[in-house]
VOPAGU-2260 file (C-alpha; in pm, 1 decimal, decimal comma):
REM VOPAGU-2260
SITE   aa  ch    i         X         Y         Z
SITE  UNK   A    0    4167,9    2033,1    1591,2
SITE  UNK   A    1    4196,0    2034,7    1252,6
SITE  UNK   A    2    4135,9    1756,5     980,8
SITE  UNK   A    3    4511,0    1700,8     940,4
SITE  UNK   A    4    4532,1    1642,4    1296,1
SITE  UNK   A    5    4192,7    1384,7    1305,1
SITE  UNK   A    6    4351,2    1190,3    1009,7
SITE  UNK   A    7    4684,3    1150,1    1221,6
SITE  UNK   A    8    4511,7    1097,9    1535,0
SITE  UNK   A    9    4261,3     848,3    1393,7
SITE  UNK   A   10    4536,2     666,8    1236,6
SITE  UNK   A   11    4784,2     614,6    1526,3
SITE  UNK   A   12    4536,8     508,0    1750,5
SITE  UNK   A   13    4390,8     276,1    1478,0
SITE  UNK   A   14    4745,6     110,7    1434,6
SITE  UNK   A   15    4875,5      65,4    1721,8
SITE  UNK   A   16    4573,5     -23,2    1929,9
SITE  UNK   A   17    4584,6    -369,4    1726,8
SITE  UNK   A   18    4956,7    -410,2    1632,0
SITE  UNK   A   19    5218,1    -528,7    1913,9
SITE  UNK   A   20    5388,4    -221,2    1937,1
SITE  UNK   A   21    5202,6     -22,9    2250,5
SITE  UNK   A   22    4977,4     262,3    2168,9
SITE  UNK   A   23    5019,9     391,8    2509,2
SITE  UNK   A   24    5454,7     432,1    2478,9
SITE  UNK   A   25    5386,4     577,0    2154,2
SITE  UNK   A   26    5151,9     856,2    2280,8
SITE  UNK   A   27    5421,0     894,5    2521,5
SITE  UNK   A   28    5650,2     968,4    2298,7
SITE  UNK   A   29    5432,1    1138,8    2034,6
SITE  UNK   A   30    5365,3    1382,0    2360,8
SITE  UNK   A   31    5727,7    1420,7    2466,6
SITE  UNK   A   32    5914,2    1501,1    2161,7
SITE  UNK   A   33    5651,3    1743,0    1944,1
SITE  UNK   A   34    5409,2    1862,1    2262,7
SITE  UNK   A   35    5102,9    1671,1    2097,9
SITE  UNK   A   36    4817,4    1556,9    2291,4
SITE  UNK   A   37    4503,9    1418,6    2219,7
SITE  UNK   A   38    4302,9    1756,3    2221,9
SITE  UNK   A   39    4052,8    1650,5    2451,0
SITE  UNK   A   40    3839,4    1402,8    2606,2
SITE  UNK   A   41    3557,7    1446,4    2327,6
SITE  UNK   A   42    3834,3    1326,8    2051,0
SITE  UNK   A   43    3956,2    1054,0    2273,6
SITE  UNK   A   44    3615,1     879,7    2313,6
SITE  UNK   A   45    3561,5     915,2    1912,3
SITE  UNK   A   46    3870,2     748,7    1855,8
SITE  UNK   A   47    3794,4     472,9    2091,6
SITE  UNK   A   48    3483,1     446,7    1949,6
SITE  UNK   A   49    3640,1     396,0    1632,3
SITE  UNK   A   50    3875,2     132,5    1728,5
SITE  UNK   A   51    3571,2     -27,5    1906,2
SITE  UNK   A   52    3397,7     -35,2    1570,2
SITE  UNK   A   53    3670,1    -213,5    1397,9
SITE  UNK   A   54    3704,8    -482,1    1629,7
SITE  UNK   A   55    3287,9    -568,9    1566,8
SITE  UNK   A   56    3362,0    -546,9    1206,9
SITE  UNK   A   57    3657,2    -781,3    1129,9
SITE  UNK   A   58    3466,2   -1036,0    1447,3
SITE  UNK   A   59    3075,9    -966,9    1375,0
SITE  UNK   A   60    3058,4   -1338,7    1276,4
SITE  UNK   A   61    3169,2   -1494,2    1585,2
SITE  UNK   A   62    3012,7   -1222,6    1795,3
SITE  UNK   A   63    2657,1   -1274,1    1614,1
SITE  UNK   A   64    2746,4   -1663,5    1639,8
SITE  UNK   A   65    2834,9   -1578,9    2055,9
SITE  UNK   A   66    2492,7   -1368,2    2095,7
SITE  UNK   A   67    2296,9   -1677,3    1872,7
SITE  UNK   A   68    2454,0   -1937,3    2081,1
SITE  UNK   A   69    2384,2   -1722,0    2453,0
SITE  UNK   A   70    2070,6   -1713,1    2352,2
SITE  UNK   A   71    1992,7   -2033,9    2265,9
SITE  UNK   A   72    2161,0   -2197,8    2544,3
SITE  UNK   A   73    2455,1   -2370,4    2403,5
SITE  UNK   A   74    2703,7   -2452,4    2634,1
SITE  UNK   A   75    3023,8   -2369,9    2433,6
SITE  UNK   A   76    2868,8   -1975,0    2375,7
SITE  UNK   A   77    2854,6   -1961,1    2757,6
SITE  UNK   A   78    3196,8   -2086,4    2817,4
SITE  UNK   A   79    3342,7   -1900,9    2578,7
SITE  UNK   A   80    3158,1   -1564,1    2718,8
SITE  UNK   A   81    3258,9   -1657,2    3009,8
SITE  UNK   A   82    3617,8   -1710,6    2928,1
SITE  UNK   A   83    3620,3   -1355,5    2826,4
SITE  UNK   A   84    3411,2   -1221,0    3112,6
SITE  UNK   A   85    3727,9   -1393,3    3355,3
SITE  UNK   A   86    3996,7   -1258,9    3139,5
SITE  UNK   A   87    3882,3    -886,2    3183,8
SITE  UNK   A   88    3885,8    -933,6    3527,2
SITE  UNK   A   89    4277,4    -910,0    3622,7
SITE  UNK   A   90    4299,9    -542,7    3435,9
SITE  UNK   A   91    3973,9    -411,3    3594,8
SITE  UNK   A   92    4109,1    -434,0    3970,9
SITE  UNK   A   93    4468,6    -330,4    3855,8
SITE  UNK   A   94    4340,3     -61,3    3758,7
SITE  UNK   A   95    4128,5      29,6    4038,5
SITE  UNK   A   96    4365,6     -78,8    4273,2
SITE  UNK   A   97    4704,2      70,4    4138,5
SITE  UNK   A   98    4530,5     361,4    3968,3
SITE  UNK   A   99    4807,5     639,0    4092,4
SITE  UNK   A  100    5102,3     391,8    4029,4
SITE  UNK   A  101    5024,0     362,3    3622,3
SITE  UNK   A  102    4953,0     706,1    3594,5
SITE  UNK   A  103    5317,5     812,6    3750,7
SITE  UNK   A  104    5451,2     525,3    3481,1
SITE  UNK   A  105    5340,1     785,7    3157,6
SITE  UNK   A  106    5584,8    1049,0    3346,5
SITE  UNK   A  107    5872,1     843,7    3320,6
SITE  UNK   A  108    6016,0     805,4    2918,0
SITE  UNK   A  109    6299,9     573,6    3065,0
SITE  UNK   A  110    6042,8     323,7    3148,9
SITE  UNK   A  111    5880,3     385,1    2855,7
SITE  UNK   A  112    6183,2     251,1    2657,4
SITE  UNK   A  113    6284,1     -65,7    2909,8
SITE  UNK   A  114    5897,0    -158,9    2876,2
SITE  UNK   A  115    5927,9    -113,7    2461,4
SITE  UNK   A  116    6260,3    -358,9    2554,0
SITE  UNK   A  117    6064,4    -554,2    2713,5
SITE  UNK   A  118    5757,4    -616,8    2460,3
SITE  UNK   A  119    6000,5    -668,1    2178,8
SITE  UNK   A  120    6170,1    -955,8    2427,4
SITE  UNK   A  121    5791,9   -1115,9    2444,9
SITE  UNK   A  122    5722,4   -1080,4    2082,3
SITE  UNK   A  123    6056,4   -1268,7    2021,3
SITE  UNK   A  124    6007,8   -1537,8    2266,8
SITE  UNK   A  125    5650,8   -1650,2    2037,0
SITE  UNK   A  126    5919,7   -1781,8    1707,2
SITE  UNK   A  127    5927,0   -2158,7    1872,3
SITE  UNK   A  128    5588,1   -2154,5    1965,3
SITE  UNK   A  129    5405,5   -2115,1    1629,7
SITE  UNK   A  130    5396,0   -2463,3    1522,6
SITE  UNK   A  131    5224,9   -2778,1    1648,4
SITE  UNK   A  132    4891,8   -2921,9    1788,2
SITE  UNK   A  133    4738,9   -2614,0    1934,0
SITE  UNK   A  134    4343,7   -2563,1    2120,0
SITE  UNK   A  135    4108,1   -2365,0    1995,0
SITE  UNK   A  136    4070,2   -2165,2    2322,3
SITE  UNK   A  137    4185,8   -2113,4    2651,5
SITE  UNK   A  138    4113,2   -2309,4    3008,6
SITE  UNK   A  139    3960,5   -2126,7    3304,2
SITE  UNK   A  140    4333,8   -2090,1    3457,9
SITE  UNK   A  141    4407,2   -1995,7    3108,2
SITE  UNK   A  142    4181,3   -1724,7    3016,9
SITE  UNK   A  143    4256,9   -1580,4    3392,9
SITE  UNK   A  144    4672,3   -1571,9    3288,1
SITE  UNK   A  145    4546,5   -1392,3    2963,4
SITE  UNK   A  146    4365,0   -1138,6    3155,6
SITE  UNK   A  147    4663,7   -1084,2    3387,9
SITE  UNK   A  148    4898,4   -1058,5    3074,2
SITE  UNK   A  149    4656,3    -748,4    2972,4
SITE  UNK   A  150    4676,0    -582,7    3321,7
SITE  UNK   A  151    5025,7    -615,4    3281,8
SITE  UNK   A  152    5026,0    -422,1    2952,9
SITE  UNK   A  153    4867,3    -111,2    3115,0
SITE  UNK   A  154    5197,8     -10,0    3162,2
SITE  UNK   A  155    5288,1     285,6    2832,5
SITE  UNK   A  156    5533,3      76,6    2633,8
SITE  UNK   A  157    5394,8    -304,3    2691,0
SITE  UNK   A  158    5182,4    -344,7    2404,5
SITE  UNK   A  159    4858,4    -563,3    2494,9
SITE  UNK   A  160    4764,2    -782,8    2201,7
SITE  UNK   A  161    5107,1    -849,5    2242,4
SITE  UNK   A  162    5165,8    -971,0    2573,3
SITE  UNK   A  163    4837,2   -1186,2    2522,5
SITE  UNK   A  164    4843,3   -1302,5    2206,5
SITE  UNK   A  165    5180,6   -1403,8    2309,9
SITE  UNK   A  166    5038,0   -1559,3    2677,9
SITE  UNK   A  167    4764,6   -1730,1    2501,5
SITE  UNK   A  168    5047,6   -1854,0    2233,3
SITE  UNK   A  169    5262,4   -2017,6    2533,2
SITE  UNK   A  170    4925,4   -2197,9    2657,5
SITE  UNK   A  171    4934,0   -2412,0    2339,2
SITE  UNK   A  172    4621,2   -2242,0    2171,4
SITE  UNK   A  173    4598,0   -2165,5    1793,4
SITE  UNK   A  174    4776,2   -1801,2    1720,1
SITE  UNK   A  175    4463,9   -1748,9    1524,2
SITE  UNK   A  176    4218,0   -1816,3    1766,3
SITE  UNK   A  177    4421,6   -1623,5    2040,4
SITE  UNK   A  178    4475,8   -1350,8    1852,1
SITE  UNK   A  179    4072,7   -1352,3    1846,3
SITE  UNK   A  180    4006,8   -1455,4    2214,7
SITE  UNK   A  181    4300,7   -1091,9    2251,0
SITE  UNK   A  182    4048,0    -897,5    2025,6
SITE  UNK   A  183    3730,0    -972,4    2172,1
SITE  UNK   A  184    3877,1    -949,0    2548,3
SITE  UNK   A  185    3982,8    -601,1    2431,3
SITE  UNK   A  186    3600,0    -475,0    2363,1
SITE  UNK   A  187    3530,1    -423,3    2698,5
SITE  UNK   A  188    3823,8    -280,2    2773,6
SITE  UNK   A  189    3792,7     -46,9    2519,3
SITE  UNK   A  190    3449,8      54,4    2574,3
SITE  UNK   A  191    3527,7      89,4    2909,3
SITE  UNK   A  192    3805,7     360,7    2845,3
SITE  UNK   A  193    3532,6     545,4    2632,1
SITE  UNK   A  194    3257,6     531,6    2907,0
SITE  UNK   A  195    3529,6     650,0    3199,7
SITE  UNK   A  196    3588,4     927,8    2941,2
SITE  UNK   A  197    3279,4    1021,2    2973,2
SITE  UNK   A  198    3252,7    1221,3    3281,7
SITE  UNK   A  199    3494,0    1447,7    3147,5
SITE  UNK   A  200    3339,3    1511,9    2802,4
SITE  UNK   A  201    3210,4    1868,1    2868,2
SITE  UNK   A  202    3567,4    1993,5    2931,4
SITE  UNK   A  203    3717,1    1829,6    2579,8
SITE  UNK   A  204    3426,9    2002,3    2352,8
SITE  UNK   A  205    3513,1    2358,4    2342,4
SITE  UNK   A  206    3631,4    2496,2    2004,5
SITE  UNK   A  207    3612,5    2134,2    1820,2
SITE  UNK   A  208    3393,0    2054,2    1457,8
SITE  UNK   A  209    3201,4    1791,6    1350,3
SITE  UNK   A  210    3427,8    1762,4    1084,6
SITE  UNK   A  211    3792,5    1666,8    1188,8
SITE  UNK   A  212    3571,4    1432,4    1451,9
SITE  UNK   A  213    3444,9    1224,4    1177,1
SITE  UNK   A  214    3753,4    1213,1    1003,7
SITE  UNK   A  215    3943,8    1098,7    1316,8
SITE  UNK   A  216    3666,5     831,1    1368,7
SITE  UNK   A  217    3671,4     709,2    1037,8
SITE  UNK   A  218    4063,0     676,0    1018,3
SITE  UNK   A  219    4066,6     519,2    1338,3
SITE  UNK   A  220    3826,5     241,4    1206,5
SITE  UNK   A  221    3952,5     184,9     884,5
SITE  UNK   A  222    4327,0     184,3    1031,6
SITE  UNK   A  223    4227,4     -20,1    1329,3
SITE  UNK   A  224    3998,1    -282,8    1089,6
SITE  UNK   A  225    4326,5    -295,2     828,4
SITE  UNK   A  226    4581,5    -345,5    1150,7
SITE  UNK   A  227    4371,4    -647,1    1299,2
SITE  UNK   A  228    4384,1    -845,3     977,3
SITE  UNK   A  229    4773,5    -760,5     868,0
SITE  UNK   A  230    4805,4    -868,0    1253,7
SITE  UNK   A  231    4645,2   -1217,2    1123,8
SITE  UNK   A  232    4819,3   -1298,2     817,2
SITE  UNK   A  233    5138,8   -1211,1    1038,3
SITE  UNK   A  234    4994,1   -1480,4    1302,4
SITE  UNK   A  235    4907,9   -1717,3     991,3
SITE  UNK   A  236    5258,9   -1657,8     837,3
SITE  UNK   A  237    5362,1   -1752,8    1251,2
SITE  UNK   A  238    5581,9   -1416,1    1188,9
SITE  UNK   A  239    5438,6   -1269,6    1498,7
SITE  UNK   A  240    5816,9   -1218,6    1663,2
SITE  UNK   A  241    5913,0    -955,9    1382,4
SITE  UNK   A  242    5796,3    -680,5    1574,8
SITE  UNK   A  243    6048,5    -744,9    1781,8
SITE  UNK   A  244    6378,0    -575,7    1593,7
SITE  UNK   A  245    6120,4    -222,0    1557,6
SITE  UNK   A  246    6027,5    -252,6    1961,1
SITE  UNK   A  247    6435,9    -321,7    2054,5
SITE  UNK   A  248    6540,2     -17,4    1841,9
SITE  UNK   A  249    6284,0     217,6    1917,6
SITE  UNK   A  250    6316,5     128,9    2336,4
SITE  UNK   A  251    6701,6     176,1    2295,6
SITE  UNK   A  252    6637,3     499,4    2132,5
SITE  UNK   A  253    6399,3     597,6    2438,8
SITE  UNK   A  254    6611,3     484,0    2711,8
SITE  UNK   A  255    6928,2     692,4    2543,8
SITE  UNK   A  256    6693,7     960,0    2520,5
SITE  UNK   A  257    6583,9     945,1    2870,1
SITE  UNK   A  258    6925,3     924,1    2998,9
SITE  UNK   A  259    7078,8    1186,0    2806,3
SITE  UNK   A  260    6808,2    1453,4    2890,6
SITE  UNK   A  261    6818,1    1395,0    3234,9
């Protein structure tokens, strides 16, 4: 890998890790049309890292307020912990469970593109939903729809702040604070990617420099920290839904595609 290739690397995953647009259909595509992969496991787990990073930075406050609160007892801190602990919980036995079935879904571009069709359809459904009275966080019931909103977005081409930004949205809490509750939910997601990564790491090693690393972690951090707050003045601006034009084009695009190389 070369530093070119960390710099691009570092910021695609960066972007659209945080932005509504699906980092998984994009490394679909990125794969299909130019024969790029991540070059190995080693580079994924940096970047994840990296992306893991830039969630902590733009949230350290609330996380350090979480921890302070967790430890001294208060009630909200555990609630809202727990929230999060309940909305992981949906994508952790999809995953386990349908394992084989997501993994045949990256094969296929023409689902790629309906599922871009489809995110750019959620995205456009948030543009009445911006205004009003809205709660600061989500109910039990709540945080559990969240949760299945992400396990939803495994799928390459649903995009998962998206679909639970959006979920949380439709539940009547702040786009602020559910673009926040969609962040912090994402950590152990994240992480969790890097750890099941792990196991591999040996095989991903061979013939790759410290250098291009750092530069792909780096880019993914800065890219993924800059991402997260344009994703927030968007939310502030309640101009969430104009995603949704990019997402409609680019999964009609995929779906010709699909069709006419078939």
């Amino acid at each position: 890998m070369t530093w070119w290739e960390g710099l691009v690397l570092g910021l695609v995953q960066g972007l659209t890790e945080f932005l509504p647009v699906s980092s998984s259909g994009h490394l679909v595509l990125t794969s299909t049309a130019f024969g790029v992969d991540t070059p190995g496991v080693l580079v994924e787990v940096v970047l994840h890292v990296g992306t893991l990073l830039a969630v902590v930075l733009v949230y350290w406050r609330r996380l350090l307020a979480l921890v302070d609160g967790a430890v001294r007892g208060r009630r909200e801190a555990w609630i809202y912990l727990g929230l999060l602990a309940l909305a992981t919980i949906p994508a952790g036995l999809v995953g386990l469970l349908l394992k084989d079935f997501f993994e045949r879904a990256f094969d296929s571009l023409f689902l790629v593109g309906v599922d871009f069709l489809v995110t750019g359809t959620i995205l456009w459904s948030t543009r009445t939903r911006m205004t009003g009275a809205a709660s600061e966080r989500p109910s039990p019931v709540g945080a559990f729809g969240i949760g299945v909103a992400q396990a939803f977005a495994i799928l390459p081409g649903i995009s998962r702040s998206g679909t639970t930004v959006t979920a949380a949205v439709w539940m009547g809490i702040d786009p602020v604070r559910a673009a926040e509750f969609s962040f912090l939910m994402a950590l152990p997601a994240i992480a969790g990617a890097a750890v099941l990564q792990l196991g591999d790491l040996d095989a991903g090693m061979a013939g790759l420099s410290s250098g291009p690393l750092v530069v792909g972690f780096l880019s993914s951090l800065v890219a993924g920290v800059l991402a997260i707050r344009f994703l927030l003045l968007l939310l502030r601006r309640r101009a969430f839904h104009r995603f949704a034009p990019y997402l409609w084009t680019l999964g009609t695009l995929t779906v010709a595609w699909a069709l006419l190389g078939s």
